[in-house]
C-alpha positions, 0 to 999 in steps of 0.5 A, a space after each residue: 044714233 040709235 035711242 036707247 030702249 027703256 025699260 019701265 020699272 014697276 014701283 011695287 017691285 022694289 027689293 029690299 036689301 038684306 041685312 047683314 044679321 040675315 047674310 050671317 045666319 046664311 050659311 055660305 056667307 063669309 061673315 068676315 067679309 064685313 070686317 076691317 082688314 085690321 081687324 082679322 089679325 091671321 086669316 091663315 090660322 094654320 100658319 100661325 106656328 112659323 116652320 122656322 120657330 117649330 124647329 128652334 122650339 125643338 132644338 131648344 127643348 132637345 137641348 135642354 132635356 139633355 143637358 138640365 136635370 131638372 127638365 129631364 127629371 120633370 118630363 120622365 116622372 110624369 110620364 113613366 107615372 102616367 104609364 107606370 106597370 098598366 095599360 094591360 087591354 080589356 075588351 070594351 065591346 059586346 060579348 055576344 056569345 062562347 064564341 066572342 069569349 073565345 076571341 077575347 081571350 086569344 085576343 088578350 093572349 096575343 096582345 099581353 105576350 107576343 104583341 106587347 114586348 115586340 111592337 117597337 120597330 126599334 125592338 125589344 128595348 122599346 115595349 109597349 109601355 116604353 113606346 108610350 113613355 117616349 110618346 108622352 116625351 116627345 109630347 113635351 120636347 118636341 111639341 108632337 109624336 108621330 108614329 108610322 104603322 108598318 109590317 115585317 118581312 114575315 107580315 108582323 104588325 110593328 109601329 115605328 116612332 119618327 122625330 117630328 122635326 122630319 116633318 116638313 115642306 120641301 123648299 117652302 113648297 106650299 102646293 103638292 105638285 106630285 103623287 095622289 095629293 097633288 094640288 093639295 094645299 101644303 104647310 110645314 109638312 101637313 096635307 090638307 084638302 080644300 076644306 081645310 082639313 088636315 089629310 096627309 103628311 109628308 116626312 122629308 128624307 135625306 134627298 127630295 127623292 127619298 121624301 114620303 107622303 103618308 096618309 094619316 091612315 097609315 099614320 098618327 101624329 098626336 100633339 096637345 094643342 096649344 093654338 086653334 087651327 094649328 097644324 102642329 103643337 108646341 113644346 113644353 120646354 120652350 115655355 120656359 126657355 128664358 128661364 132655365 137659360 137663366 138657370 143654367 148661367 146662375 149654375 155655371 157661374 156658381 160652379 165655377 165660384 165654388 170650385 175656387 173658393 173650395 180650394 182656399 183655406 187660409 187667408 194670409 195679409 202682408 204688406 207685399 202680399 206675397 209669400 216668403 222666399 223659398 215657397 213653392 209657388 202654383 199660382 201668380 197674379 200677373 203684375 200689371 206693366 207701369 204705367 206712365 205716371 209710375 217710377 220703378 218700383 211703386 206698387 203698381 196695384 193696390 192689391 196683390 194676391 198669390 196662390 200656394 198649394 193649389 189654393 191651400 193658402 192665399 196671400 193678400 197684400 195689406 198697408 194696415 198690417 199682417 193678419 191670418 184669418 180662415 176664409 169664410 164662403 158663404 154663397 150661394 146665399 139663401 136669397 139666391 137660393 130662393 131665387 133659384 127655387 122660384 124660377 125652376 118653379 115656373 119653369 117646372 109649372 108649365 111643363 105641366 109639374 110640380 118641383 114639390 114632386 122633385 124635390 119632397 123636401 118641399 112639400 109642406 101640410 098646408 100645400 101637399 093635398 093640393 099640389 097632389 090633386 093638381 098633378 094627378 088631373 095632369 097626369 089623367 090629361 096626360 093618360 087621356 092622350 097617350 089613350 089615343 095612342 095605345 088604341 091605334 096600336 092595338 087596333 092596327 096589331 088586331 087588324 093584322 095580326 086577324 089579316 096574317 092568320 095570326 088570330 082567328 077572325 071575328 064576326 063582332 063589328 065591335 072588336 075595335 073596342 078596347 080600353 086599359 087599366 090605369 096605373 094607381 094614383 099619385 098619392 102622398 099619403 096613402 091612409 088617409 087614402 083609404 079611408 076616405 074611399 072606404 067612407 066613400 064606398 060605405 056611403 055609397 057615393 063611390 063604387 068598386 070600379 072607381 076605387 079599384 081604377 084608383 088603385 090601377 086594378 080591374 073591378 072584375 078581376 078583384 071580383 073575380 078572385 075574392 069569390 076564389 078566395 071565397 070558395 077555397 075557404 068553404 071548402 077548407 071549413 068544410 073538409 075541417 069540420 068533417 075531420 074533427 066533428 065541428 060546424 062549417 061554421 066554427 071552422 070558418 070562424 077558425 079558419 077567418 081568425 087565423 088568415 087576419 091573425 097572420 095577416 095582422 098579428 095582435 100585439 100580446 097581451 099585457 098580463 095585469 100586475 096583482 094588486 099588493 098583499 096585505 100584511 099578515 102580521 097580527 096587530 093589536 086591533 085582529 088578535 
């Protein structure tokens, strides 16, 4: 047998493990490798939205909005709040030259009237800001909004929104196994590359073969995120399915008591509690068969009631005598209608209002102010997603539109660069409103273009026409003055007078009562 060969270690040579503080500041490391099992609870974030609990989620929230008022109410004035009559573009980028105003202008003129009333693929009921109102709802219900950018026959830019629940893995396919991504991880119909990164979408079709992988170049799909690393979002509603579940049950079920009960007028107790002989009759309570300890004719209920005239007249059987008394309905009463309130309270808060802007009835000194500061930073959260949105929009429709010939191209690399101006603000109480921007602006702790975005307007613009305003009136001092021999600036003291006096017409003044006159009459002391 051949002797194994040693090798003799040097004692100076010993290598000292790292620690495991050094192996987590090592960028390549996994640090989890060094925890529990139990203690990762997901180790695959992406999946922690199930397929099967998105689509119940939507189907849930679809039928909700649909059937409750108060869902569909709630959604739709947030969003048509958040969107409202704005959104009109403005250029964000540098303005280099003539040349670049050109463009901006041609730009905004393409956008405003042929771009805007056509953008939707389903037409013209679906404007630009009606494609936005349907993204913020889709948001809500569906937990998403995906959009597709598409051109026309004749080379138009359009974009087309397309329910989220199409989005999908066909057979719980968790690989591409065809097409530029294959190999590519799938889940729940989001692509993603070998870094986790989401990269594609697949929108299923009626049949496999009718199936689509779109980029998210080609695409948006925008959510308000609810969990990290999660691939899609989730719907408001079902935040408060149990809850408006309840809703509609106590509703029905007070309908239904209430349509009963609005039909009775009188109560009539007898000892039979039947009516006479001889009347007709629309309604009676069947009589139960006797039983085996009941002989022919014993009651055989306790109480027996019949309806006449479509419930005009109820009759009751009584052992204690007769008696005609009105019927009384006292229900729902005021602790079930508190009940109510305080559930489609919760309800309404997490899909991110308030019942207060439902109802105003509501709205009380102590709570107004800050229900209202509340809703409009939801609805500034709001604006700040469907933002995303419109710039896509624009931004594809430039693109094309500079492609097709459609607009002149352009040499400024920031032509992408665009923002909108924004609906007025939520308010409640609008002169209060006023004079605190005004203090605000006096004390110069605001500015003309916060006041101005406050109230949906672009600074510039209102800048813009008061210099119109300006000059048109020292131009008219100055044709008056010439005409009847007076300064420029009486005329414009006159001129000034007149617009604020039609504007905001005094009251007329009151003409001071004469005091008394004294009598005239000689007396003894003025002889």
């Amino acid at each position: 047998m051949a002797r194994a060969k040693t090798v003799k270690k040097n004692s100076n040579s010993i290598v000292k493990p790292k620690s495991k503080e050094v192996l987590f500041n090592t960028p390549w490391a996994n640090p989890t490798q060094f925890f529990p099992r139990w203690y990762i609870i997901n180790d695959k974030p992406e999946e922690i939205i199930q397929p099967w609990e998105r689509r119940q989620q939507i189907q849930l929230g679809r039928t909700l909005f649909a059937t409750m008022p108060i869902v569909a109410t709630a959604i739709m004035n947030k969003n048509h709040i958040a969107v409202g009559n704005a959104w009109q573009p403005v250029f964000n980028g540098d303005v280099r030259n003539d040349a670049d105003k050109a463009w901006v202008a041609a730009a905004q003129n393409w956008l405003v009237n042929d771009f805007y009333p056509n953008v939707n693929w389903q037409g013209q009921n679906h404007s630009f800001t009606d494609t936005l109102v349907m993204t913020g709802k889709d948001i809500d219900v569906d937990g998403g909004s995906l959009m597709l950018f598409r051109t026309t026959k004749n080379g138009l830019p359009r974009v087309q929104l397309v329910p989220v629940d199409r989005l999908g893995s066909r057979d719980g396919e968790t690989t591409v196994t065809s097409g530029s991504y294959t190999g590519y991880k799938i889940y729940d119909g989001i692509i993603y590359n070998d870094q986790s990164m989401p990269v594609a979408l697949k929108v299923l079709g009626a049949k496999p073969e009718d199936d689509q992988t779109i980029s998210l170049f080609n695409c948006q799909y925008i959510y308000e995120p609810a969990w990290t690393a999660a691939g899609h979002g989730v719907s408001r509603v079902s935040y408060a399915v149990t809850n408006l579940m309840d809703i509609q049950d106590i509703n029905e079920l007070l309908k239904i008591t209430i349509k009963n009960f609005a039909a009775k007028g009188i109560i009539h107790k007898n000892s039979k509690g039947a009516a006479p002989k001889g009347k007709r009759i629309s309604g009676v309570e069947q009589i139960k068969p006797l039983a085996q300890n009941q002989v022919a004719g014993e009651l055989q209920n306790k109480i027996f009631f019949e309806t006449i005239n479509k419930g005009g007249t109820e009759y009751i059987s009584s052992t204690d005598g007769s008696d005609i008394q009105p019927f009384n309905f006292d229900r729902p009463s005021p602790n079930t209608e508190a009940f109510i309130f305080r559930i489609s309270s919760e309800a309404i808060a997490s899909m991110g209002w308030f019942i207060e802007l439902i109802t105003p009835s509501r709205l009380n000194g102590t709570s107004t102010r800050l229900i209202q500061d509340q809703a409009r930073k939801l609805i500034v959260w709001r604006q700040q997603t469907l933002e995303r949105r419109a710039k896509a929009i624009i931004q594809y429709g430039l693109a094309v539109a500079m492609q097709a010939g459609l607009l002149p191209k352009t040499d400024n690399k920031s032509w992408m660069r665009w923002t909108f101006n924004r609906p007025s603000e939520l308010t409640v109480d609008s002169g209060y409103d006023n004079a605190a921007q005004i203090q605000s602006l006096t004390m110069g702790i605001s500015t003309k273009q916060e006041i101005c975005a406050r109230r949906g307007k672009d600074w510039q613009e209102v800048s813009n026409q008061t210099d119109l305003e300006l000059r048109d009136l020292f131009d008219r001092a100055k044709k008056l003055a010439a005409e009847y021999n007076i300064s420029e600036a009486e005329a414009r003291e006159w001129l000034s007078k007149r617009d604020i006096d039609i504007i905001a017409p005094q009251p007329p003044k009151e003409e001071p009562e004469a005091p008394p006159q004294e009598d005239q009459t000689p007396t003894e002391n003025n002889k």
